[in-house]
Jmol script that loads the backbone (N, CA, C; Angstrom):
load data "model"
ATOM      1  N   UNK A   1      79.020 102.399  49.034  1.00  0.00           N
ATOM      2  CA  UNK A   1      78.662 103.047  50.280  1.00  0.00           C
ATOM      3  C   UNK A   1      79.507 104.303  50.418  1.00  0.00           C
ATOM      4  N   UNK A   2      78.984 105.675  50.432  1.00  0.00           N
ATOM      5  CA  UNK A   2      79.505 106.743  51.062  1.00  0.00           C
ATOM      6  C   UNK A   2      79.510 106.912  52.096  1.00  0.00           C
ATOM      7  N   UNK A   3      81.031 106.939  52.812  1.00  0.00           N
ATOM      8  CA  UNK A   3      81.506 106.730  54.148  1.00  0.00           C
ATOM      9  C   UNK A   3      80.728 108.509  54.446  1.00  0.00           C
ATOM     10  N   UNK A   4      81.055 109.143  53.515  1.00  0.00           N
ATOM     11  CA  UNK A   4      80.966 110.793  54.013  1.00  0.00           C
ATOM     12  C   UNK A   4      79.368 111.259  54.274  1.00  0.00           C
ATOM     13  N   UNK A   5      78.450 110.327  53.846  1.00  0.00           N
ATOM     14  CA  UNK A   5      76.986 110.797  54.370  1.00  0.00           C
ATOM     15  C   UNK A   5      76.606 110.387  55.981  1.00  0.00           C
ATOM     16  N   UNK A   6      77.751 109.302  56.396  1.00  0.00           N
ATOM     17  CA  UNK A   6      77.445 108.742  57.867  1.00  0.00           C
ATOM     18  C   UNK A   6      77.708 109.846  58.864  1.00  0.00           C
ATOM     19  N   UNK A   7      77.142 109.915  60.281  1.00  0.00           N
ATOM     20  CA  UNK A   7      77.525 110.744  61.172  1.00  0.00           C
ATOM     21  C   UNK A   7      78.287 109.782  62.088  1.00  0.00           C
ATOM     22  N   UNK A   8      78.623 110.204  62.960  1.00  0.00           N
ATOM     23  CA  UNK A   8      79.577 109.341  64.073  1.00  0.00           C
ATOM     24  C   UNK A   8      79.252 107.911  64.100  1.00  0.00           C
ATOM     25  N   UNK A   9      78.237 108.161  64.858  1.00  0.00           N
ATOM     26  CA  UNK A   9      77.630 107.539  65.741  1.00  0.00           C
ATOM     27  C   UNK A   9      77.742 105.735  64.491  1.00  0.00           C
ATOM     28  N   UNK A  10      77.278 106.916  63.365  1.00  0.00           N
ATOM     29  CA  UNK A  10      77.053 105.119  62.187  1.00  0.00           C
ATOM     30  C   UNK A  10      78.606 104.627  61.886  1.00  0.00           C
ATOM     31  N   UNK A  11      79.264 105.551  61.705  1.00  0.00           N
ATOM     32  CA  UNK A  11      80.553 104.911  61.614  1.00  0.00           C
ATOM     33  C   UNK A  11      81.249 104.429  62.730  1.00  0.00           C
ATOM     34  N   UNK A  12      81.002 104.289  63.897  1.00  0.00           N
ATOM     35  CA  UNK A  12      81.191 103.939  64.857  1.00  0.00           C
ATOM     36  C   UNK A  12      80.846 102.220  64.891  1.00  0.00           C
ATOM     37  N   UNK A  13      79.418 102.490  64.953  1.00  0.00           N
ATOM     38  CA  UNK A  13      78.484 101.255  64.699  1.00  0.00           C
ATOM     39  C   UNK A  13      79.042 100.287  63.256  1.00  0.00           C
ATOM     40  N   UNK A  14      79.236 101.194  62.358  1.00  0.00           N
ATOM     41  CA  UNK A  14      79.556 100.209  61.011  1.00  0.00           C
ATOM     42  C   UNK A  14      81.066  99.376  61.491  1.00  0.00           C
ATOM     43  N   UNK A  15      81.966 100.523  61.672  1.00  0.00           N
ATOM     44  CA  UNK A  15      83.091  99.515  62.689  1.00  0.00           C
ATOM     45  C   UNK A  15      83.416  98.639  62.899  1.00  0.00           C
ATOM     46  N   UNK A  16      82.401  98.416  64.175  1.00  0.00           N
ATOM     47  CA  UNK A  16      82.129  97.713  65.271  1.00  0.00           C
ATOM     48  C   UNK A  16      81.493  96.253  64.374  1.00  0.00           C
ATOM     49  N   UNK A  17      80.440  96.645  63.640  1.00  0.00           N
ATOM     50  CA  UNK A  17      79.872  95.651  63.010  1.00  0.00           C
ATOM     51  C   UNK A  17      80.875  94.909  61.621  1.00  0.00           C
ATOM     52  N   UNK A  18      82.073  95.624  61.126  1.00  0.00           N
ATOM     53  CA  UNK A  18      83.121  95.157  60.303  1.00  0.00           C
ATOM     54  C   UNK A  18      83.566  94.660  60.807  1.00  0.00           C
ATOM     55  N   UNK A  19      84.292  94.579  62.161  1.00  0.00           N
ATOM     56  CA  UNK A  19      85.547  94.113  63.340  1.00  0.00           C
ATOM     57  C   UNK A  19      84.930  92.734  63.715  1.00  0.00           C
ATOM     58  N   UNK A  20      83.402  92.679  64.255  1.00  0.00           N
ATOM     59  CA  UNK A  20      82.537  91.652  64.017  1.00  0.00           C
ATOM     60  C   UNK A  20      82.759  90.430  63.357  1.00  0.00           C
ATOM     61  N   UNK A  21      82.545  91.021  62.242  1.00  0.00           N
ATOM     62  CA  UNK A  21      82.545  89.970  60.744  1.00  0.00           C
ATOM     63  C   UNK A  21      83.763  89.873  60.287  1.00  0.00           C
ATOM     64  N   UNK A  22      85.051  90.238  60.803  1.00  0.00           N
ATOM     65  CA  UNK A  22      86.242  89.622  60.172  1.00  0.00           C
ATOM     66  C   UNK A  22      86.308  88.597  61.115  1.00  0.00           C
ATOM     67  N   UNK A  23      86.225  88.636  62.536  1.00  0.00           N
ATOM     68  CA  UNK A  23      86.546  87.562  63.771  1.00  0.00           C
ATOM     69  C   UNK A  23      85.413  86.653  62.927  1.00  0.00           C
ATOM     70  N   UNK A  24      84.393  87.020  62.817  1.00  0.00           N
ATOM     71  CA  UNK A  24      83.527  85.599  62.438  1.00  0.00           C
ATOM     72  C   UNK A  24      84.586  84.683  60.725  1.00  0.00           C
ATOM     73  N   UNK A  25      84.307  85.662  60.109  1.00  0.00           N
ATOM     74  CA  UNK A  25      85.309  84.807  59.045  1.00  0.00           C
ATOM     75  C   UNK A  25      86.661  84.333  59.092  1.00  0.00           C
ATOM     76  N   UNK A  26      87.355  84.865  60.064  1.00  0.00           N
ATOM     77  CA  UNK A  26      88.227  84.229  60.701  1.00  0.00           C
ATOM     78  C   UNK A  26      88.416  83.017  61.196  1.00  0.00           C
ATOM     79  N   UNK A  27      87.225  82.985  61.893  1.00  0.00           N
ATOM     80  CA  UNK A  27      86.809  81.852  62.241  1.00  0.00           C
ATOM     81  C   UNK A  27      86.549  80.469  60.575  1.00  0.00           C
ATOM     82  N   UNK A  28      85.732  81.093  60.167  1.00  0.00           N
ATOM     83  CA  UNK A  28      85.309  80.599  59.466  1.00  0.00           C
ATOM     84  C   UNK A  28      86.727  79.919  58.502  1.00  0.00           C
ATOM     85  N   UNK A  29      87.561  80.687  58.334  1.00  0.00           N
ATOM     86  CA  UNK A  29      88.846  80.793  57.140  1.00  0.00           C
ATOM     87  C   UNK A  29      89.567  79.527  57.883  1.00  0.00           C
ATOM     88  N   UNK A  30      89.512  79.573  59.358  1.00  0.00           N
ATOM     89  CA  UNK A  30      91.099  78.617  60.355  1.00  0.00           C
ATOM     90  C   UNK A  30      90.309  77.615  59.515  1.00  0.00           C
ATOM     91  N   UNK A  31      88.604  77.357  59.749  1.00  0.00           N
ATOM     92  CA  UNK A  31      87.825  75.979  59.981  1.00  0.00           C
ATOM     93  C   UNK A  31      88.198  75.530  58.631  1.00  0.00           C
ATOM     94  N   UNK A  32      88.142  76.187  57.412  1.00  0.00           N
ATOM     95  CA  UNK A  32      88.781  75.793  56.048  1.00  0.00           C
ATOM     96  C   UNK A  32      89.839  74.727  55.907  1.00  0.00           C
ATOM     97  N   UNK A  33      90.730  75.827  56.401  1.00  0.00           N
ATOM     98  CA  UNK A  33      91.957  76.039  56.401  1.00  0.00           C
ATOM     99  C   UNK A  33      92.901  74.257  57.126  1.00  0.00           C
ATOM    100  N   UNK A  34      92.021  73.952  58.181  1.00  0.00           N
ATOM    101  CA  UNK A  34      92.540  72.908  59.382  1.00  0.00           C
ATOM    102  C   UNK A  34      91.548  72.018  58.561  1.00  0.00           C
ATOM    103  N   UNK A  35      90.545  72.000  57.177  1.00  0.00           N
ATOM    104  CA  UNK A  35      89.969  70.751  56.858  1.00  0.00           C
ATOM    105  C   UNK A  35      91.008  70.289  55.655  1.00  0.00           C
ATOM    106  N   UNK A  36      91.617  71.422  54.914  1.00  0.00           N
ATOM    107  CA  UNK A  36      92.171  71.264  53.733  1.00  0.00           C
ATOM    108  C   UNK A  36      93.348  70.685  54.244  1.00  0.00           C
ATOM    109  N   UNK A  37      94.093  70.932  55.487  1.00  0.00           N
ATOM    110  CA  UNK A  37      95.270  70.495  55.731  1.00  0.00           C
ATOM    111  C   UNK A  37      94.691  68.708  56.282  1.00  0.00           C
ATOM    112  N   UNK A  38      93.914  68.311  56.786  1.00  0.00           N
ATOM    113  CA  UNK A  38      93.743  67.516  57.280  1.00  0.00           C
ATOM    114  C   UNK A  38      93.606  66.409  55.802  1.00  0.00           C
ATOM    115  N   UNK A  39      92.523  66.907  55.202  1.00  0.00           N
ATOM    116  CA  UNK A  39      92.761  66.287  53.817  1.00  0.00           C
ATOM    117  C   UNK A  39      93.666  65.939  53.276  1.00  0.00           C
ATOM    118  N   UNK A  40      94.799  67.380  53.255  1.00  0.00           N
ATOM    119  CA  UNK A  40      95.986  66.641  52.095  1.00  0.00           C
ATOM    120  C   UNK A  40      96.671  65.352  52.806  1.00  0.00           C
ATOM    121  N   UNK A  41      96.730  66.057  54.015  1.00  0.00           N
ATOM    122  CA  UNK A  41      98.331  64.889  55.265  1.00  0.00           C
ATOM    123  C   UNK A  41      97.055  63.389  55.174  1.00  0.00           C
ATOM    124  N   UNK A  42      95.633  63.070  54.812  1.00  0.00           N
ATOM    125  CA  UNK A  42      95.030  61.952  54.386  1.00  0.00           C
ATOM    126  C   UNK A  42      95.173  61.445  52.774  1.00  0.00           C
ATOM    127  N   UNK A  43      95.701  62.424  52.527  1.00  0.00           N
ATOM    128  CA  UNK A  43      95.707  61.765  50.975  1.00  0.00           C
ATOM    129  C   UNK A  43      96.741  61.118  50.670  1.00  0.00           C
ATOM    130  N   UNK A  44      98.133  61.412  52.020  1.00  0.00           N
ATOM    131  CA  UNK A  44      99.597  60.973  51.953  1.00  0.00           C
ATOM    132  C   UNK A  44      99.874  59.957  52.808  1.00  0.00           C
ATOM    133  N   UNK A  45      98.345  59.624  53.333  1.00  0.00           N
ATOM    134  CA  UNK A  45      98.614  58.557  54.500  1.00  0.00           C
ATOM    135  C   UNK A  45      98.932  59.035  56.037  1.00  0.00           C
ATOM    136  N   UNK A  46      99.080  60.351  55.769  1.00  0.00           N
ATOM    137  CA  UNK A  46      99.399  60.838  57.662  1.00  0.00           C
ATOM    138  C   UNK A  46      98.376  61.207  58.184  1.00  0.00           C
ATOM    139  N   UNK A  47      98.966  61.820  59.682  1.00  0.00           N
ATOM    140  CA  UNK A  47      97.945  62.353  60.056  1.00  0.00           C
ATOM    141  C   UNK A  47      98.448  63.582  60.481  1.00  0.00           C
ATOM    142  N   UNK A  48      97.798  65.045  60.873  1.00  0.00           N
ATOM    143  CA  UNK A  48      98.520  65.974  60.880  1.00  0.00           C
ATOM    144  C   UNK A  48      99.601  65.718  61.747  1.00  0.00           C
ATOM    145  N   UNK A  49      99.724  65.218  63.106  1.00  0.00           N
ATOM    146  CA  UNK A  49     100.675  65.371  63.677  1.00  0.00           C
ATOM    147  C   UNK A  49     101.749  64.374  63.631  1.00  0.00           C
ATOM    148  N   UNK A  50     101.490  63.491  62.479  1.00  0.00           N
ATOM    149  CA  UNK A  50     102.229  62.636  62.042  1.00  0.00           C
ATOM    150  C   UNK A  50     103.477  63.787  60.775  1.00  0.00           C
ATOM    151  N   UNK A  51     102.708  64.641  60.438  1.00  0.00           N
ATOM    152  CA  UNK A  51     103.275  66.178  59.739  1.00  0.00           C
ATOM    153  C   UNK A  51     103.807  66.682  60.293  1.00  0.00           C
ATOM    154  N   UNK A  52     103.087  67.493  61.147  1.00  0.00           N
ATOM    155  CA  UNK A  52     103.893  68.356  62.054  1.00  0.00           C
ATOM    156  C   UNK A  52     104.470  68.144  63.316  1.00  0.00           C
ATOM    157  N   UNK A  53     103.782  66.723  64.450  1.00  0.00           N
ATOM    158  CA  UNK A  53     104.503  66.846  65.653  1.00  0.00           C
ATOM    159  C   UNK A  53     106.034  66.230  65.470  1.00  0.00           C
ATOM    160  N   UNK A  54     105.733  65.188  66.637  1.00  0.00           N
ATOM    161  CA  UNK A  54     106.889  64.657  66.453  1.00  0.00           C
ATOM    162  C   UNK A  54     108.381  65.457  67.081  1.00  0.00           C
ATOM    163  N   UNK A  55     109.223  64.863  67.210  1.00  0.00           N
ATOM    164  CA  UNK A  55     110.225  65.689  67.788  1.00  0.00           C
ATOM    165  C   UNK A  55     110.867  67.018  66.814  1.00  0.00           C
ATOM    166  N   UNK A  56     110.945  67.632  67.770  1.00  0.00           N
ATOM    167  CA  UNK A  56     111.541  69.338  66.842  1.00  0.00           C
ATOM    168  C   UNK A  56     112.623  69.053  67.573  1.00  0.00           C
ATOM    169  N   UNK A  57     113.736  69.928  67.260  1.00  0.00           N
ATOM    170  CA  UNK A  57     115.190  69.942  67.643  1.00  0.00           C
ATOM    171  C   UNK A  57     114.537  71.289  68.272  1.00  0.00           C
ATOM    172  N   UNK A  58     116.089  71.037  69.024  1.00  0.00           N
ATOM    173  CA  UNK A  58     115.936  72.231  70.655  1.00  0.00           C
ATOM    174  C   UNK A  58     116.240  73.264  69.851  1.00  0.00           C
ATOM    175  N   UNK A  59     115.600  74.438  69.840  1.00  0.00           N
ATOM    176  CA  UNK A  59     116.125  76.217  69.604  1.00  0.00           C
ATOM    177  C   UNK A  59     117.439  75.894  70.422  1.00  0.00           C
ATOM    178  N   UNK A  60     118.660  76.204  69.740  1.00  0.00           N
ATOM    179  CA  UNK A  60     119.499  76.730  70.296  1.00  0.00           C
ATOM    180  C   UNK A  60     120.266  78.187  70.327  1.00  0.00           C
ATOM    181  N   UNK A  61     119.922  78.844  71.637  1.00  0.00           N
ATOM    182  CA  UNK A  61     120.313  80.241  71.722  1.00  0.00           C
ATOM    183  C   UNK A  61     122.222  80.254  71.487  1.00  0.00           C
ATOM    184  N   UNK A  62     121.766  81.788  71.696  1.00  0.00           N
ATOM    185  CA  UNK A  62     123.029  82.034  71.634  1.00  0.00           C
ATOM    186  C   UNK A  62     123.494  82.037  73.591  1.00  0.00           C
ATOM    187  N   UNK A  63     124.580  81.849  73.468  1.00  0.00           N
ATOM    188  CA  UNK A  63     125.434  81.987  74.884  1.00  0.00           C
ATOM    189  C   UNK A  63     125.165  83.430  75.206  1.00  0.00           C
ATOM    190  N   UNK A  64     125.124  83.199  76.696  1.00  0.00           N
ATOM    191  CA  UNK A  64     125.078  85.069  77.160  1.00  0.00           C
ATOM    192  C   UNK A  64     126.508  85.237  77.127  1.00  0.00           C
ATOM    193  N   UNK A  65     126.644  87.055  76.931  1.00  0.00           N
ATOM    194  CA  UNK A  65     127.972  87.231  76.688  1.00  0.00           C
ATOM    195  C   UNK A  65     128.635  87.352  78.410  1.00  0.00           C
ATOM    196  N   UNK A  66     129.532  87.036  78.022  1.00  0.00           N
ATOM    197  CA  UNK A  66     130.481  87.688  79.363  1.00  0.00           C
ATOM    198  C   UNK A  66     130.786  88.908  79.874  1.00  0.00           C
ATOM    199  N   UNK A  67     130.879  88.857  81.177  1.00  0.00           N
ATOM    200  CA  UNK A  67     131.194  90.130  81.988  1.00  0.00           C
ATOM    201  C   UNK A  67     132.385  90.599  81.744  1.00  0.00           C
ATOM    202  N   UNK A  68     132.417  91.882  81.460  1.00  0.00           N
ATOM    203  CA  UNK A  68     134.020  92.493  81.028  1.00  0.00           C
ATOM    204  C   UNK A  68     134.167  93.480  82.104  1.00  0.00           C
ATOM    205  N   UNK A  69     133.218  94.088  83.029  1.00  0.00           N
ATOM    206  CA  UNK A  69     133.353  94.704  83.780  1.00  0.00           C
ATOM    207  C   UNK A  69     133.008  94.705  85.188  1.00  0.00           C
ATOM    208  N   UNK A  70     133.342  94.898  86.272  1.00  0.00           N
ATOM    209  CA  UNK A  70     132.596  94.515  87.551  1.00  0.00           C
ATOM    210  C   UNK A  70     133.039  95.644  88.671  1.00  0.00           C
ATOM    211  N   UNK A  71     131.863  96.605  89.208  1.00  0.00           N
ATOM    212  CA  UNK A  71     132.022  97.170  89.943  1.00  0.00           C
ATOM    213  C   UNK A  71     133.499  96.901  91.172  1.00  0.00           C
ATOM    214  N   UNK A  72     133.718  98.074  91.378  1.00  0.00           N
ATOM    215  CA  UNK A  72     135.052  97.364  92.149  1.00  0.00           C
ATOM    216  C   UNK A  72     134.195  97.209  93.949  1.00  0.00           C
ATOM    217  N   UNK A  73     133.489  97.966  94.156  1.00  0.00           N
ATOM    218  CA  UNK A  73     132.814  97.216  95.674  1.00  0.00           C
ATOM    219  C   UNK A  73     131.163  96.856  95.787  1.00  0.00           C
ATOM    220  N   UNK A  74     130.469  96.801  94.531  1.00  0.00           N
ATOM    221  CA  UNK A  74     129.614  95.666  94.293  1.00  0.00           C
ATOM    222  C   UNK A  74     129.858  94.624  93.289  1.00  0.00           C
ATOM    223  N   UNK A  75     129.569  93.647  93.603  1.00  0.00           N
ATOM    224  CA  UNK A  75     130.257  92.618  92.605  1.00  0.00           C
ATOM    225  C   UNK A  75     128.724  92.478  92.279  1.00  0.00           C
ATOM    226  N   UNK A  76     127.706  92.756  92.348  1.00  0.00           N
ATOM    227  CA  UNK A  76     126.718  92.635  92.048  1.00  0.00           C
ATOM    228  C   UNK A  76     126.572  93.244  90.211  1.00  0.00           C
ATOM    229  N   UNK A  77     126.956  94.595  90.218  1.00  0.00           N
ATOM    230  CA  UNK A  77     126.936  95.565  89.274  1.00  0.00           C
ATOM    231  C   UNK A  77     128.153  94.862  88.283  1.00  0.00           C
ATOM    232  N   UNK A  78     127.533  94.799  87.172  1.00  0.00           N
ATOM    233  CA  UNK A  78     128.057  94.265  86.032  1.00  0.00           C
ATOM    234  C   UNK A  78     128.623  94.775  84.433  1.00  0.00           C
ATOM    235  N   UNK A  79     128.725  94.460  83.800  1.00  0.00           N
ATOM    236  CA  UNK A  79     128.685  95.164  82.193  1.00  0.00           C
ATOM    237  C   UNK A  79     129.396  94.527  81.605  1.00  0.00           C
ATOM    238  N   UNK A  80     128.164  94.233  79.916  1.00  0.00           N
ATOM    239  CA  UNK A  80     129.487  93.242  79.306  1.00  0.00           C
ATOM    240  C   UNK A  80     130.165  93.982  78.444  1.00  0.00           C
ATOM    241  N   UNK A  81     129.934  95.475  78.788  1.00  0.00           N
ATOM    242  CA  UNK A  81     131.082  96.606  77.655  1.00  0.00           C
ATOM    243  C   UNK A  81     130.313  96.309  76.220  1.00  0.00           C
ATOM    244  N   UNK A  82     128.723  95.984  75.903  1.00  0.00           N
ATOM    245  CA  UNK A  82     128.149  96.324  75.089  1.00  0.00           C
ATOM    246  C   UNK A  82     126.968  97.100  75.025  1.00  0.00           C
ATOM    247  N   UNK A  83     126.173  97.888  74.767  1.00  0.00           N
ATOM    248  CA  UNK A  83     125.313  99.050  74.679  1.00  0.00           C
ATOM    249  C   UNK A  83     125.889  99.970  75.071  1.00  0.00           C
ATOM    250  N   UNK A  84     124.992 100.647  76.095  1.00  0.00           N
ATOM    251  CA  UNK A  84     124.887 102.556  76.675  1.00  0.00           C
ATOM    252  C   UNK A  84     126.126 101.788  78.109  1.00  0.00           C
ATOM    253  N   UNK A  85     126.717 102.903  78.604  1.00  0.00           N
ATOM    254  CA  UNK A  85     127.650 102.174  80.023  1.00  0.00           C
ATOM    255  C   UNK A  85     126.499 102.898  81.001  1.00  0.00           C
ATOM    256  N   UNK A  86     126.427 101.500  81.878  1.00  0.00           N
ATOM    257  CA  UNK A  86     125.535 101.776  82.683  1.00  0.00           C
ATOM    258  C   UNK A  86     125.813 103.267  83.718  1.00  0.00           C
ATOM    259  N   UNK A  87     124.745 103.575  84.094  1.00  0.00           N
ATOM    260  CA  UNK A  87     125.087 104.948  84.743  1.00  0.00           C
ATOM    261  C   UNK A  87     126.592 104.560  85.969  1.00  0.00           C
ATOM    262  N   UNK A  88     126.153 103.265  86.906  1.00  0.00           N
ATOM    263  CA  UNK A  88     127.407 103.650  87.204  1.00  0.00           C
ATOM    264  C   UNK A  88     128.999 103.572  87.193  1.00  0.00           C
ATOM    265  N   UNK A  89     128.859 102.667  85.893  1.00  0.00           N
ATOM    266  CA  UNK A  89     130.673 102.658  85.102  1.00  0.00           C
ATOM    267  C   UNK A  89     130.108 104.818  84.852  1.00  0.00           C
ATOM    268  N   UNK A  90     129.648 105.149  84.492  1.00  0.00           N
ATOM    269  CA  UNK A  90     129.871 106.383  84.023  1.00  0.00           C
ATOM    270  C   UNK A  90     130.038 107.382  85.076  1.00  0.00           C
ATOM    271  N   UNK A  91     129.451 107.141  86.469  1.00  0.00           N
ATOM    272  CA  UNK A  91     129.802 107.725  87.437  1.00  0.00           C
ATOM    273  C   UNK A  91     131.313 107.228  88.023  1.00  0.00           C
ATOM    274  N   UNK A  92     131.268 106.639  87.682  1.00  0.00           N
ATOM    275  CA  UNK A  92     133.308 105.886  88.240  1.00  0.00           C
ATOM    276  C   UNK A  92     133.994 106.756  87.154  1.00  0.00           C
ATOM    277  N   UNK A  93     133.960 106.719  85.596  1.00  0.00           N
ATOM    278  CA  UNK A  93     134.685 107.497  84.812  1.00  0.00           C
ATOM    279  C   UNK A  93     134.809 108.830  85.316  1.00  0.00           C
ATOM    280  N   UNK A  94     133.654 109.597  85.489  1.00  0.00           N
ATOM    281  CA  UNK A  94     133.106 110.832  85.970  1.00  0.00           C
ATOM    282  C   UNK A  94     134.171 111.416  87.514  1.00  0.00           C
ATOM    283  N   UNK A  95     134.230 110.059  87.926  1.00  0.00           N
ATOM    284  CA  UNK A  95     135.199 110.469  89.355  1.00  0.00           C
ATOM    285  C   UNK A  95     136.510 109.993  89.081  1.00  0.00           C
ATOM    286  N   UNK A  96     136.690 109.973  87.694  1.00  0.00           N
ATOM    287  CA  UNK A  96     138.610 109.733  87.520  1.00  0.00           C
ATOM    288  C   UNK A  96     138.997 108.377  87.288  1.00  0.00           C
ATOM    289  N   UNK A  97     138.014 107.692  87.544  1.00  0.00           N
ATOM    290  CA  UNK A  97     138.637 106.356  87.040  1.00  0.00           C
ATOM    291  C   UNK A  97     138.666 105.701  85.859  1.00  0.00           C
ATOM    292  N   UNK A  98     139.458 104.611  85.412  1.00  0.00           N
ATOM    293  CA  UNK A  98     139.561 104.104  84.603  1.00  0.00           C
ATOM    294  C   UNK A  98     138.679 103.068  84.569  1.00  0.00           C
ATOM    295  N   UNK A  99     138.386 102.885  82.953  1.00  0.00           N
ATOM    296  CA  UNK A  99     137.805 101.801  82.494  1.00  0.00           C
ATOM    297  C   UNK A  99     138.783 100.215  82.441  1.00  0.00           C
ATOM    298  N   UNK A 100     139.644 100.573  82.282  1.00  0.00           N
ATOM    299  CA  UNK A 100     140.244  99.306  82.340  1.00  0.00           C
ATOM    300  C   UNK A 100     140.528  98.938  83.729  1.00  0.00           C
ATOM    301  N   UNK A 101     140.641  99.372  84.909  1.00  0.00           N
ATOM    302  CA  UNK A 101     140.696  98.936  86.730  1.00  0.00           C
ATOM    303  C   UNK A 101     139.222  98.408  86.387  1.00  0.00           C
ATOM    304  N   UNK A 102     138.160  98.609  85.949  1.00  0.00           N
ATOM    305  CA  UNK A 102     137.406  97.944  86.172  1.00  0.00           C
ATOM    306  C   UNK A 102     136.973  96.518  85.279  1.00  0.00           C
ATOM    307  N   UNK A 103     137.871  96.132  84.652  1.00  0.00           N
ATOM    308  CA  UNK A 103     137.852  94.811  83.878  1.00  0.00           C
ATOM    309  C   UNK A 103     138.166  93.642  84.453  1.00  0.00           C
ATOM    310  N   UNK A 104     137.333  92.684  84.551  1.00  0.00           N
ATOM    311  CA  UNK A 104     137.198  91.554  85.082  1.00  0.00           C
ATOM    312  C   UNK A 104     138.381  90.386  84.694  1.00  0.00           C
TER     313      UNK A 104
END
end "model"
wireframe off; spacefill off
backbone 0.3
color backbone group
């Protein structure tokens, strides 16, 4: 197929009608896909979710970090002295103050 003899309008349409037919085989590929798995976990005696459910261990995150900094008359305003300093630790520097008066 020469893409370069189409005008808009068909390549538009051809598209539309490709984008189509991958969702349909998509479809088609999971339905495969969820018979072959079902098969093997029968050939071993399970059943899928005898495979896959079952208890998972908890994701364990990481701890949030701690506050290293705290506005001196909002205790609201925070910083844990990692990334960009929030604009207003930089407006406190800006007016003479120190970074360390403001450490928690």
């Amino acid at each position: 197929m020469n893409l370069e003899t189409l005008d808009f309008a068909e390549l538009l349409q051809l598209k539309n009608d490709v984008d189509a037919e991958v969702r349909r085989r998509e479809v088609e590929e999971k339905a495969k896909a969820k018979k072959q798995i079902l098969e093997i976990a029968k050939a071993y005696g399970f059943s899928v979710e005898d495979v896959l459910g079952g208890k998972v261990a908890p994701v364990i995150g990481r701890k949030p970090v701690e506050v290293k900094y705290r506005h001196p008359n909002d205790e609201s305003l925070t910083w844990t002295g990692r990334g960009r300093k929030p604009l207003w630790v930089v407006a406190l520097l800006d007016s003479g103050v120190e970074l360390d008066t403001l450490r928690v």
